[in-house]
N, C-alpha and C positions, 0 to 999 in steps of 0.2 A: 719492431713488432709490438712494443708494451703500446704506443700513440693506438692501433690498429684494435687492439683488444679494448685498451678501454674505451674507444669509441662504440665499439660494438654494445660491451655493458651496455653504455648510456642508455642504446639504439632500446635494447631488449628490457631496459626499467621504464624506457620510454612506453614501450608498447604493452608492458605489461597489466593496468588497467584495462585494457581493452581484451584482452585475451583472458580474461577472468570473466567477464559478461557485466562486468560494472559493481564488481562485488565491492570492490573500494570505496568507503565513505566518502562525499560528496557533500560540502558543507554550503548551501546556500543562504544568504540572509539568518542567521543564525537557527536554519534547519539541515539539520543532517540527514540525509537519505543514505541507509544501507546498502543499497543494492537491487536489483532487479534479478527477478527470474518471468521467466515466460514458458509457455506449454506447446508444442509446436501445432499446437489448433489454436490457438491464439489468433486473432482477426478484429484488425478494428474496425472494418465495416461491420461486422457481425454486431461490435460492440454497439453502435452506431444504429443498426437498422433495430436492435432490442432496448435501446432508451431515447431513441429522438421522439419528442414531446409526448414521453408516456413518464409516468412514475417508475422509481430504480430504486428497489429495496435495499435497504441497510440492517446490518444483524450489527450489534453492538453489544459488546464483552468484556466488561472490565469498567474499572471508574477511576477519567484519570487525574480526578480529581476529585480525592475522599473526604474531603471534607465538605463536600456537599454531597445530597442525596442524588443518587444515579439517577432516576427520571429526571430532577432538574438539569442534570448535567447533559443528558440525550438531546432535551430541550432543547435548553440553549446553544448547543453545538450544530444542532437540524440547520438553520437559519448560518450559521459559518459555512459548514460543507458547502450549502448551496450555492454562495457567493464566493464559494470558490470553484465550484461544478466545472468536469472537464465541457470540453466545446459542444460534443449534443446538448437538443434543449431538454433536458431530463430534469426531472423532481424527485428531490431525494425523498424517502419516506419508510418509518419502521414500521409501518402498517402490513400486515402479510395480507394478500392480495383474498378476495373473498372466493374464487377459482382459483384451484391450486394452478400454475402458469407449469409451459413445458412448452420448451426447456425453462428452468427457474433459474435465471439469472439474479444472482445478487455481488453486493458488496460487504465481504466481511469484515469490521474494526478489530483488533483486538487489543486491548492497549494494557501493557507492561505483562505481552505473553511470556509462559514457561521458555526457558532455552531452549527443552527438545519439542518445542511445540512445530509442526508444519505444515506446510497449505495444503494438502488430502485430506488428515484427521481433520482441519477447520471446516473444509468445506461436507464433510461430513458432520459437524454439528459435533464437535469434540473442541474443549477450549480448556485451557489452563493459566495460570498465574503466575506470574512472580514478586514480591513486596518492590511496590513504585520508588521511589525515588521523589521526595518533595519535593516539588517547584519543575519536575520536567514530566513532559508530558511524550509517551514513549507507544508508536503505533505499528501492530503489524497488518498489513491490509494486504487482505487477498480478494480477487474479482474468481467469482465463481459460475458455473455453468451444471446445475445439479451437480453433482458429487464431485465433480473435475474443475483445479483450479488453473485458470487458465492465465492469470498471472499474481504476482507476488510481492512485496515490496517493504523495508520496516521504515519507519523515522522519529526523529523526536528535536524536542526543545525545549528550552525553559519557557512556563510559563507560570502565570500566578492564578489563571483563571478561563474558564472558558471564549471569554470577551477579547481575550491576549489577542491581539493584534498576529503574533508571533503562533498561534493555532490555526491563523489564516492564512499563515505563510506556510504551515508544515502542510494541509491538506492540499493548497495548491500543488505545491512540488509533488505531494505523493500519490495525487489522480494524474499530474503530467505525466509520472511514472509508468504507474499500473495503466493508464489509458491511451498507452502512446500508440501515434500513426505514424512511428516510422516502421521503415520495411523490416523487417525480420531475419539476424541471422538465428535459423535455426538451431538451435542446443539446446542441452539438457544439461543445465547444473545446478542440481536444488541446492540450496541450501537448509533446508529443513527435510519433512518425508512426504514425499510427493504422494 
């Protein structure tokens, strides 16, 4: 009987990533992705048919890299994102649109958010802080749809500078995330306040 059970453990720490929604740290190329959550309106053609070859605004919150001034650091990050841009031809841009857009799709940054920070209050234009961590560069991103966050995701890495090679690995991973086309099992488990 013991052969029997502990097989069975194995089975059930096996599965147990999966049965969580991916809340398990995931460490690629030395970028960590937290986890995913998604909204059950979530839709990558939605995504898809709201930034192929139009501009996709970025709200950006935090600096995460203080020793330089934050517009510089927006800057030079604008030109990273992009070259790392999920697969529509979209342009990234913190330009708010001269018509307000509707629905107002964006993408929220927030980098070394509060703990009880969550994707509702974000996408409600609510942000908070926590003291950075030098040399790691630490992002919550949420994709938004007016006030409804329709997915979720944190990561981070060392880096030394916005040019880090390793900043272009952490957005890659964390628009794979948030912008993924795979199908969707439905659930609901925030991790932060929806």
């Amino acid at each position: 009987m013991r052969p029997v059970r502990a097989a069975f453990s194995l089975f059930l720490a096996a599965l147990l990533p999966a049965c969580t929604g991916g809340l398990v740290p995931v460490n690629v190329s030395g970028v960590t992705l937290g986890g995913d959550n998604y909204a059950p309106q979530y839709d990558f053609s939605e995504f898809w048919a709201a930034t192929d070859n139009r501009p996709f605004r970025v709200v950006f919150a935090g600096n995460p890299f203080p020793s330089l001034p934050v517009e510089e650091v927006k800057q030079r990050l604008l030109p990273v994102m992009q070259a790392n841009k999920p697969r529509p031809n979209l342009t990234f841009t913190y330009a708010q649109p001269a018509v307000e857009q509707q629905p107002d799709y964006r993408l929220v940054l927030v980098f070394d958010p509060a703990n009880d920070l969550g994707s509702g209050p974000v996408c409600n234009g609510v942000t908070r802080f926590r003291p950075g961590t030098p040399g790691r560069v630490y992002i919550y991103g949420v994709y938004c749809r007016n006030d409804l966050a329709l997915s979720e995701t944190m990561g981070w890495t060392q880096a030394t500078g916005p040019d880090d090679p390793r900043v272009g690995a952490l957005f890659s991973q964390l628009f794979l995330v948030l912008f993924t086309d795979r199908p969707m099992r439905r659930r609901f488990v925030p991790f932060g306040f929806w």
